[in-house]
GUMARVO-914703 format. One record per residue (C-alpha): residue number from 1; residue in three letters; x, y negated, z. Coordinates in Angstrom, 2 decimals. Layout:
residues N
- k / r / c1 / c2 / c3
- NUM / Ala / X / Y / Z
...
***
This chain:
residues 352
- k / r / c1 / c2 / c3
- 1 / Unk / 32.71 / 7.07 / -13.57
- 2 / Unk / 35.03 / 9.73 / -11.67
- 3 / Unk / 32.28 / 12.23 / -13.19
- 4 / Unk / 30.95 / 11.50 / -16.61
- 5 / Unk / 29.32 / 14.66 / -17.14
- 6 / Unk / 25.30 / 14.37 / -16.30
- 7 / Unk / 22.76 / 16.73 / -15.24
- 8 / Unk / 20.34 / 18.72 / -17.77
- 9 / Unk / 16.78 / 18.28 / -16.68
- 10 / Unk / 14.20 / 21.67 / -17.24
- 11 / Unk / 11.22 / 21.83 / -16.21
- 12 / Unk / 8.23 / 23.78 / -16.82
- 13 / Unk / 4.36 / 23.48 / -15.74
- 14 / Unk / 5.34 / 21.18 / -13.37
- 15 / Unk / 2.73 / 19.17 / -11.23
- 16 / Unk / 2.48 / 17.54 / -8.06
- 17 / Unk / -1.00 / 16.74 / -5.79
- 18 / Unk / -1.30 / 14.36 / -3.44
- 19 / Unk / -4.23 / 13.45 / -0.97
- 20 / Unk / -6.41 / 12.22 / -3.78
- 21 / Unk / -6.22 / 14.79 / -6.36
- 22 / Unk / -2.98 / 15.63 / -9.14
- 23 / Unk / -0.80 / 12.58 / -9.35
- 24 / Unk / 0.43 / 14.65 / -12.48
- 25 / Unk / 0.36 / 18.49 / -13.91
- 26 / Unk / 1.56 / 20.52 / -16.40
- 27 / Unk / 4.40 / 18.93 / -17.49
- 28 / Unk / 7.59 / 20.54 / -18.88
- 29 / Unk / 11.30 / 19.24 / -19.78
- 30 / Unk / 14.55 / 20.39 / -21.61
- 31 / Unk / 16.75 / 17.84 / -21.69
- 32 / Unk / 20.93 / 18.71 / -21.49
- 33 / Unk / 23.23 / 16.70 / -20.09
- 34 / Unk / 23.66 / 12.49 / -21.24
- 35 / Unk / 20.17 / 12.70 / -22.87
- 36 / Unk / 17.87 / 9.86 / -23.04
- 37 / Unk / 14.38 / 10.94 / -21.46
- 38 / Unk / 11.53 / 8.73 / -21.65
- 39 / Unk / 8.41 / 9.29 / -19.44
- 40 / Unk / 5.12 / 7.61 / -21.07
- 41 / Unk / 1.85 / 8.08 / -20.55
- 42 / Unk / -1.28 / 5.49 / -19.51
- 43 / Unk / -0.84 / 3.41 / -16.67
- 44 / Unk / -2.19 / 5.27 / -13.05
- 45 / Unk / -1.17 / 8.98 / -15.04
- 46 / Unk / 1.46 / 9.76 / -12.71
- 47 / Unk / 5.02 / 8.63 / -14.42
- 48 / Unk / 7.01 / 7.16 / -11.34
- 49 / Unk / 5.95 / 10.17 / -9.38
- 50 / Unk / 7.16 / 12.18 / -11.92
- 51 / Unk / 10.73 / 9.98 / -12.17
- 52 / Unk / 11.00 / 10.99 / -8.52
- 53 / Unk / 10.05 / 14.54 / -8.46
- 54 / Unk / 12.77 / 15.15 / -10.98
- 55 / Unk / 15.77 / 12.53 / -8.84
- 56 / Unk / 14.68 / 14.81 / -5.48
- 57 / Unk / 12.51 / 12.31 / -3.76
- 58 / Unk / 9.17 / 13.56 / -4.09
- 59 / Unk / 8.19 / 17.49 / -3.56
- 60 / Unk / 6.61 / 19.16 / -6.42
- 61 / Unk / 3.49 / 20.82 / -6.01
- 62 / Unk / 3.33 / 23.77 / -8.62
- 63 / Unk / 5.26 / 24.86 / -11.67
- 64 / Unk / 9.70 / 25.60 / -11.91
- 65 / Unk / 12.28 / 22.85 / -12.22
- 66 / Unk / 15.86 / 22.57 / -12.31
- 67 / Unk / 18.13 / 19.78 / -12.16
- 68 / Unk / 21.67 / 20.67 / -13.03
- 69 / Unk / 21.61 / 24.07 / -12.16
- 70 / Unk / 19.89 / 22.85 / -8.59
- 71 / Unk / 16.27 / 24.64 / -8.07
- 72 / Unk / 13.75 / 22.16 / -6.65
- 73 / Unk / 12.24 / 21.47 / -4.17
- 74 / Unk / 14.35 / 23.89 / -2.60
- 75 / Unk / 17.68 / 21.89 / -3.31
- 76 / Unk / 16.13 / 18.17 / -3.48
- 77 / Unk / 18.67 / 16.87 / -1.11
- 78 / Unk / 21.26 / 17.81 / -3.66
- 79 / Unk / 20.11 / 16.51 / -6.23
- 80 / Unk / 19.64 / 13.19 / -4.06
- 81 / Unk / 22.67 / 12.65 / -4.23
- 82 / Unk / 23.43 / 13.25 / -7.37
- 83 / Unk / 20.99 / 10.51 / -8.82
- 84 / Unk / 20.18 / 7.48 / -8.89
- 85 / Unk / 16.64 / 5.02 / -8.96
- 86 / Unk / 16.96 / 1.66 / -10.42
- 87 / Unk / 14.02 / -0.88 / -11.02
- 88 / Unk / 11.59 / 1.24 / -8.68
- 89 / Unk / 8.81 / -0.90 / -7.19
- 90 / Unk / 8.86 / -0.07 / -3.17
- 91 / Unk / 12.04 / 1.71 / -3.11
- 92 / Unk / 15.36 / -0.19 / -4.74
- 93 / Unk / 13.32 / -3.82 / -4.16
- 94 / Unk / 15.95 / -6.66 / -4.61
- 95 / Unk / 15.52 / -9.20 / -1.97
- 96 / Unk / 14.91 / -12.66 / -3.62
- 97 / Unk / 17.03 / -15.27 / -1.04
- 98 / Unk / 19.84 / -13.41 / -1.49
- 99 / Unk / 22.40 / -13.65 / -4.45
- 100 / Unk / 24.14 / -11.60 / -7.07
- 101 / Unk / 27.04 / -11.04 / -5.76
- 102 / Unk / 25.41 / -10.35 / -1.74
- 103 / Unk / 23.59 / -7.51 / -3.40
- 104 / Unk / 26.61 / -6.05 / -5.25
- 105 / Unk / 28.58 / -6.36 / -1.59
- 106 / Unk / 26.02 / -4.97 / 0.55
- 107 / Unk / 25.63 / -1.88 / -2.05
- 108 / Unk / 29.29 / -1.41 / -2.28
- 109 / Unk / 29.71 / -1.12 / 1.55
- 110 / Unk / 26.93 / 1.59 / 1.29
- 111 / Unk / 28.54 / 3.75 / -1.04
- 112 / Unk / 31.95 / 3.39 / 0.93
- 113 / Unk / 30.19 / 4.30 / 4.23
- 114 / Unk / 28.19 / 6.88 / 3.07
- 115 / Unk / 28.86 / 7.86 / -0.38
- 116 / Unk / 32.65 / 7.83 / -1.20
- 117 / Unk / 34.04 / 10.89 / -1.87
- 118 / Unk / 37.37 / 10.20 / -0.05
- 119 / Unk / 37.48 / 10.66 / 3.56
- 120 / Unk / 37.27 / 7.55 / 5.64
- 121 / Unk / 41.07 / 8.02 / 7.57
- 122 / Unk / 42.60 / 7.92 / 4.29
- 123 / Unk / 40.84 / 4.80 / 3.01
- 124 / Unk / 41.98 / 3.17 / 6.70
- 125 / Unk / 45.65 / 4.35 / 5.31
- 126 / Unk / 45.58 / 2.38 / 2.02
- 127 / Unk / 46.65 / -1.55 / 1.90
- 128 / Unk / 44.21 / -3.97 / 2.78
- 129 / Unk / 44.62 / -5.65 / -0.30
- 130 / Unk / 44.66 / -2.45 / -2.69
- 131 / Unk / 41.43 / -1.50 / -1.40
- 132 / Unk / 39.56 / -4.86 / -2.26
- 133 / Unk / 41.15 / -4.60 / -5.74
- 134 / Unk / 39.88 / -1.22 / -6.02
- 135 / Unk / 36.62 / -2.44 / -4.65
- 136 / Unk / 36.26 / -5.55 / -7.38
- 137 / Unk / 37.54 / -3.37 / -10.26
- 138 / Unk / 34.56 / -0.91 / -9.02
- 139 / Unk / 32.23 / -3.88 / -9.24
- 140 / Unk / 33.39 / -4.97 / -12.49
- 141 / Unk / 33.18 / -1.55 / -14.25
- 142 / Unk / 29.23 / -0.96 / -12.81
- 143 / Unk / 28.58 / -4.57 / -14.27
- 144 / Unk / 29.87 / -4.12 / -17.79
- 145 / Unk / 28.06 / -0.69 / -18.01
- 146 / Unk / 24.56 / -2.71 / -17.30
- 147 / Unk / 25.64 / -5.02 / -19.40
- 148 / Unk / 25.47 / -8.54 / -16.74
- 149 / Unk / 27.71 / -11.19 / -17.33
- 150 / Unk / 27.84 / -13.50 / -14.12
- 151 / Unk / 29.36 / -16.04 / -16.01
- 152 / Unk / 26.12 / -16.29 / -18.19
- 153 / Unk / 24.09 / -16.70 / -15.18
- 154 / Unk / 23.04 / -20.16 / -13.60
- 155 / Unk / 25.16 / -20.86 / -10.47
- 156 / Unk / 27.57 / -17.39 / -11.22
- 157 / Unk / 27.57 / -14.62 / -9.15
- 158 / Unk / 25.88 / -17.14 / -6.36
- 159 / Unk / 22.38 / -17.00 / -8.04
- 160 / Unk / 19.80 / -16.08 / -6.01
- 161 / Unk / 17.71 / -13.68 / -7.48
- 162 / Unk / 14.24 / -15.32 / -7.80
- 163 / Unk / 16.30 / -17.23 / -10.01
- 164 / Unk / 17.42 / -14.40 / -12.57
- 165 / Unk / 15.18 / -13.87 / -15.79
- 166 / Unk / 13.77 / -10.02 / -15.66
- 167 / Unk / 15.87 / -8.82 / -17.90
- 168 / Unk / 18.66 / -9.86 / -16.34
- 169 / Unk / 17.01 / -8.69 / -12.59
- 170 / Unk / 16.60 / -5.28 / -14.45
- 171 / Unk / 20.14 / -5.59 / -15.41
- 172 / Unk / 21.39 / -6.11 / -11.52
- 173 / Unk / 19.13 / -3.28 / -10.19
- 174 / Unk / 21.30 / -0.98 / -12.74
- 175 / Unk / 24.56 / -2.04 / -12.00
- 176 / Unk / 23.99 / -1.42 / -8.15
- 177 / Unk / 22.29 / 1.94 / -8.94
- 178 / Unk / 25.35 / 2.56 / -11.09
- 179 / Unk / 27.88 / 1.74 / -8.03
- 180 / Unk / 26.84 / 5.19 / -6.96
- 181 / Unk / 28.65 / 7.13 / -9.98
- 182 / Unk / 25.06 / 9.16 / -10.47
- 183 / Unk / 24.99 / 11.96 / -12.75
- 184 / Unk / 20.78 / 11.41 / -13.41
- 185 / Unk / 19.71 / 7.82 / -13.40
- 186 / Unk / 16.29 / 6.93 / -13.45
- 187 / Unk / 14.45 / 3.87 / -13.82
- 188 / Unk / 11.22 / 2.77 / -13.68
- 189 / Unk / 8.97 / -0.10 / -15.90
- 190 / Unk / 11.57 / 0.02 / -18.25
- 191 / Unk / 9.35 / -2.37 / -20.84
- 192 / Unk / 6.92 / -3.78 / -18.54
- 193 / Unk / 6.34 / -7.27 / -19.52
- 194 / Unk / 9.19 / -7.57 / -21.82
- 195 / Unk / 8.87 / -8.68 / -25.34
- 196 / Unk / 9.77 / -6.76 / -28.58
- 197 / Unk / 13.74 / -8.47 / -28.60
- 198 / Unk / 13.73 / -7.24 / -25.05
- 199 / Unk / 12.56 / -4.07 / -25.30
- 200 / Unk / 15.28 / -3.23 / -28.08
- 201 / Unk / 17.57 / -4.74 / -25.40
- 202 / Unk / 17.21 / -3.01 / -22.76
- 203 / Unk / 16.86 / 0.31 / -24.87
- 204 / Unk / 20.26 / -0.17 / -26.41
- 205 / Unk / 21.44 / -0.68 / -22.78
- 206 / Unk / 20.27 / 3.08 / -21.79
- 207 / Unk / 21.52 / 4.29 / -24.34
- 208 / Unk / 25.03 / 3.27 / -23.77
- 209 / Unk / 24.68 / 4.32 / -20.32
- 210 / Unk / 23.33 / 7.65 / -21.70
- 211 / Unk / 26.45 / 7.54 / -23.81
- 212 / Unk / 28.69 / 7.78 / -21.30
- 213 / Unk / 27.43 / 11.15 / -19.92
- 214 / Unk / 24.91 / 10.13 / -17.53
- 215 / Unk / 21.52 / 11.38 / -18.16
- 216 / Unk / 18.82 / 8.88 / -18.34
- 217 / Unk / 15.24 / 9.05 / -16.79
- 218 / Unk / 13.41 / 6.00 / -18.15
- 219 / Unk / 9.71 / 5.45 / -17.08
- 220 / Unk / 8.41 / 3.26 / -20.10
- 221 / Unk / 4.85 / 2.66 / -22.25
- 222 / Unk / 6.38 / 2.72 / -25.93
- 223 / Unk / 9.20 / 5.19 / -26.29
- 224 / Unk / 11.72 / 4.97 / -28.53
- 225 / Unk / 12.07 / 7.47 / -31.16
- 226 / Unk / 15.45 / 8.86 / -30.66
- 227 / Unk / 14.52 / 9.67 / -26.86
- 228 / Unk / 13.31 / 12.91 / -25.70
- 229 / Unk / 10.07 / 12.15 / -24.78
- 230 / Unk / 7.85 / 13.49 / -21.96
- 231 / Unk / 4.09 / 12.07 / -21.34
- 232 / Unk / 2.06 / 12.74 / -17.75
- 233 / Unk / -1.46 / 12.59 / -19.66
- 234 / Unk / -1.17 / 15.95 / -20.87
- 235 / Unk / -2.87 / 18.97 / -19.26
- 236 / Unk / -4.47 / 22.06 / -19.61
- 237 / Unk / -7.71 / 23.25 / -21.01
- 238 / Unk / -10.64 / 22.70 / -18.09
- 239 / Unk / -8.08 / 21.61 / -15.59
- 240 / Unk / -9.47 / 18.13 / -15.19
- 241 / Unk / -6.17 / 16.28 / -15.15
- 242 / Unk / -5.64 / 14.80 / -18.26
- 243 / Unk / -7.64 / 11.75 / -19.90
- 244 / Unk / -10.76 / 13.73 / -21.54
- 245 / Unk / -11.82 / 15.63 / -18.69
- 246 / Unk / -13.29 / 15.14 / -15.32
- 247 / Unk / -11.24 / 13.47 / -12.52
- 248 / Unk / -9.77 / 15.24 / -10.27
- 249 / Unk / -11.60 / 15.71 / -6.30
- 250 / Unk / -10.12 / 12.90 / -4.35
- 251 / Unk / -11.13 / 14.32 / -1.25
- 252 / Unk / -12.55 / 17.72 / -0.20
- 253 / Unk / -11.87 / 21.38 / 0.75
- 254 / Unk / -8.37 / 22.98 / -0.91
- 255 / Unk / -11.09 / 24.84 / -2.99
- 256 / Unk / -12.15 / 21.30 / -4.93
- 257 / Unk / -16.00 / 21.65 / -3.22
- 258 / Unk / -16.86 / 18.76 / -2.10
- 259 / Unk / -17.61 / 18.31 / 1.45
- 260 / Unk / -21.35 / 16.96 / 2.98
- 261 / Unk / -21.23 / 13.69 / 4.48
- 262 / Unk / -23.56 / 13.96 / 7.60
- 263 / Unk / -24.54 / 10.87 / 7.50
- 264 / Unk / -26.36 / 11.69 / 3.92
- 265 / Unk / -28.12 / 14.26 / 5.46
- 266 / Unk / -31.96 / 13.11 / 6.17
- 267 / Unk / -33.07 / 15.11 / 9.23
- 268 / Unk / -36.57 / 15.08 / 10.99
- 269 / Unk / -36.16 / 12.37 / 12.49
- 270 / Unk / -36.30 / 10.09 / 9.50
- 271 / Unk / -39.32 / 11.60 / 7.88
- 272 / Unk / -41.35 / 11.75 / 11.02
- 273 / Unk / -41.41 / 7.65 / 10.54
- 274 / Unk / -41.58 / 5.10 / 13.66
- 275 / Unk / -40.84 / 6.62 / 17.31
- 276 / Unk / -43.04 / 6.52 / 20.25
- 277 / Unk / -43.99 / 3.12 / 21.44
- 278 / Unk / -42.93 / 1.10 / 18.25
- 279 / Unk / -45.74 / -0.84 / 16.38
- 280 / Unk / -45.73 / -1.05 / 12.89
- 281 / Unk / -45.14 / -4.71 / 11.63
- 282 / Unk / -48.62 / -5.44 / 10.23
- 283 / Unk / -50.13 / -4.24 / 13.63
- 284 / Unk / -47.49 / -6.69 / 15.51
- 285 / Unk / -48.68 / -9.37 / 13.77
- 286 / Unk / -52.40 / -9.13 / 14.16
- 287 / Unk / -52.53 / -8.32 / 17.26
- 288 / Unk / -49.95 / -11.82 / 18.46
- 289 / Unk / -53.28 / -13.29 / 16.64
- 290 / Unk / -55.24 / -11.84 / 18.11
- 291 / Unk / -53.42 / -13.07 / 21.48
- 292 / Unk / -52.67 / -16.80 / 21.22
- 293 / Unk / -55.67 / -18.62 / 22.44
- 294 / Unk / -57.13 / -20.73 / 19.38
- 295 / Unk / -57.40 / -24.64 / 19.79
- 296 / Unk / -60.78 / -25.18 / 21.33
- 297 / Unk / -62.41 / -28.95 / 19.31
- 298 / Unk / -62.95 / -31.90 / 21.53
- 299 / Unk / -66.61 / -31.97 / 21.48
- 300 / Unk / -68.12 / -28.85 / 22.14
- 301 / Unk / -67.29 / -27.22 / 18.76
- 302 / Unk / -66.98 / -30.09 / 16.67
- 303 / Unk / -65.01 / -31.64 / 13.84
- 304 / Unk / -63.84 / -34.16 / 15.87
- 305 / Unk / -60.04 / -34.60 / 16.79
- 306 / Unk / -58.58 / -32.54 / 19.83
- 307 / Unk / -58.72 / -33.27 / 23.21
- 308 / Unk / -56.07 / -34.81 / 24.89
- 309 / Unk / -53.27 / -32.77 / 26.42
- 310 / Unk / -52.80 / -31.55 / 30.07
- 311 / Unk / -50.00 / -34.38 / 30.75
- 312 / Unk / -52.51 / -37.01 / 29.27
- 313 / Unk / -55.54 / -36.28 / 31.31
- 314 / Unk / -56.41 / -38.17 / 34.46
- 315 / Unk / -55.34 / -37.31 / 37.55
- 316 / Unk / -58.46 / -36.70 / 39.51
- 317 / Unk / -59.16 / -33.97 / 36.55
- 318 / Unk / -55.90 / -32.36 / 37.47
- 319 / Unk / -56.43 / -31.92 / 40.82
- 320 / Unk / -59.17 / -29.34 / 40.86
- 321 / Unk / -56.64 / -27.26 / 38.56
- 322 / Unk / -55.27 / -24.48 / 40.71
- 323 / Unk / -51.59 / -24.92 / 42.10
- 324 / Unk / -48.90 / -22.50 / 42.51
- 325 / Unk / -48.37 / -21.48 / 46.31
- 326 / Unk / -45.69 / -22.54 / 48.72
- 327 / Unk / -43.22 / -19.24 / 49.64
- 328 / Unk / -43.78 / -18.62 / 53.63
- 329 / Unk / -41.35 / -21.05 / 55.85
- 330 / Unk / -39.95 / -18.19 / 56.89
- 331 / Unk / -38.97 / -16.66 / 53.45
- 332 / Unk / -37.55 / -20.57 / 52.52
- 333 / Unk / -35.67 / -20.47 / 56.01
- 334 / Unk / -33.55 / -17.05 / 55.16
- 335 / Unk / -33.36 / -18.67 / 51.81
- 336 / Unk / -32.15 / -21.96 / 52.85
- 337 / Unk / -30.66 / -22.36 / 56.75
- 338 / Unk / -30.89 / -25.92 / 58.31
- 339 / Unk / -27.53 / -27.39 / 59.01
- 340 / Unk / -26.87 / -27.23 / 62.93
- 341 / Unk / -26.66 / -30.66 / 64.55
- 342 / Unk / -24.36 / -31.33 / 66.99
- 343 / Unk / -26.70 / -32.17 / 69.21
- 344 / Unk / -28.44 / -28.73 / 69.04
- 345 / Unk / -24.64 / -26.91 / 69.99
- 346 / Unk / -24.31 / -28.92 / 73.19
- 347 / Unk / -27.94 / -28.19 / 74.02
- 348 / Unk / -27.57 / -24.52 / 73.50
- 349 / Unk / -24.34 / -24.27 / 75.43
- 350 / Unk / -25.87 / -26.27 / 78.56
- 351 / Unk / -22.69 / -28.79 / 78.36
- 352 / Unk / -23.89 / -32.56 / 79.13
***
């Protein structure tokens, strides 16, 4: 690294609140430069916010924190660039179709567009061929400080990376954070899903990194006991953010009241019971009894089976039954015009 030398990490009462309530609160740090710094707490408490509140990407709420001499929030963008984020779900995602060495090109011609140090006309100055070695020998140094060997791996540096085991996935996402010579590293799920071998793996992997000046941010479950360690689930006396008191309002006023929903509120309407007009269901129902004309018996009242039906009676029966009247031939004729003959156009012109 052109820059061994990390950043010291200080913090105090420092929380941050999103739409939902404190992601985390009252949390202090004092860390000095190269230190290992592990962030625990229970799962949903708030560490990866906290990992990047303190690498400038998220804006603290309340409390004082400074980041190698740089105040935030007021100097996040410096410290930006002074870090780096490895292993963070939704932010340093690896893509899984493409391979090792794609992913350590692609983040190398990043950092030479837009985070070298030396000014792009004298780069354009050097030898073709001096700049690729420097580029390879930058490669090779970020790989041995994360500790992959591409000769270890399947197919080489042509792996894919759905292919790599996660330890070795965790390794890759350091070595391209470490392309960026950061001064503050952090990394998130440090032991997530890893056994006890490669837990003590990956530990003794942050702290060589930590070794070599670089300060370490490491998001994990179990800590180590030679880290500094800082935990999200602690909080103040009748705050409600930590685990033994009452959660935090997800939504309200800035005050924490609650606000009414108005469709809770029960207004005259609903206590004055059905509106105008509408029957209740019992009366419905009686009164469609009381409506549909009951079955009258064959023979005058008795026991005997029914009569037979309208289509089966005889005819002469069905002809004193009143029919429905004919519309007026005029009404018929608007309806339905009579197509004119030719016959009727010659008559009505007089032609023979």
């Amino acid at each position: 690294m052109d820059d061994p030398s990390g950043l010291d990490v200080v913090a105090d009462g420092l929380g941050l609140k999103g739409p939902r309530g404190w992601a985390f609160r009252d949390v202090s740090v004092d860390a000095g430069p190269g230190a290992l710094i592990a962030l625990t707490g229970p799962s949903g408490s708030g560490r990866t916010c906290l990992l990047l509140a303190l690498t400038g990407r998220m804006k603290p709420t309340e409390g004082r924190a400074v980041v190698g001499g740089l105040e935030l929030p007021r100097r996040m963008a410096a410290v930006r660039r002074r870090s780096g984020l490895a292993h963070v779900a939704g932010v340093t995602d690896l893509e899984p179709a493409l391979t090792v060495a794609e992913h350590l090109r692609e983040q190398e011609l990043l950092r030479r567009r837009f985070g070298d140090a030396l000014p792009r006309p004298r780069q354009l100055l050097r030898p073709r061929a001096e700049r690729r070695r420097e580029r390879r020998r930058h490669i090779d140094e970020a790989l041995a400080a994360a500790g992959l060997d591409l000769a270890a791996l399947p197919k080489g540096e042509r792996t894919a990376v759905r292919d790599l085991e996660r330890v070795e996935a965790l390794r890759l996402s350091l070595a391209l954070a470490l392309l960026g010579r950061p001064r503050l590293l952090g990394i998130d799920d440090t032991d997530l899903k890893l056994s006890a071998a490669e837990r003590d793996e990956v530990w003794e992997l942050l702290r060589s990194v930590a070794g070599t000046g670089v300060t370490v941010l490491a998001v994990c479950s179990e800590p180590p006991s030679d880290a500094v360690v800082v935990r999200t689930d602690a909080a103040r006396p009748g705050d409600g953010a930590g685990t033994g008191g009452p959660a935090a309002p997800a939504c309200g006023k800035p005050d924490g009241t609650a606000q009414a929903d108005p469709t809770d509120a029960e207004g005259p309407a609903d206590e004055a019971g059905p509106s105008d007009g509408a029957q209740p269901v019992g009366e419905a129902t009686e009164q469609a009894g009381r409506l549909r004309p009951a079955a009258e018996p064959a023979d005058g009242g008795s026991d005997g089976p029914p009569g037979p039906t309208a289509e089966a009676r005889d005819p002469a029966d069905r002809a004193d039954e009143p029919r429905p009247t004919a519309e007026p031939a005029g009404r018929l004729a608007h309806s339905h015009p009579e197509k004119e003959t030719p016959a009727d156009a010659i008559a009505a012109t007089g032609r023979s």
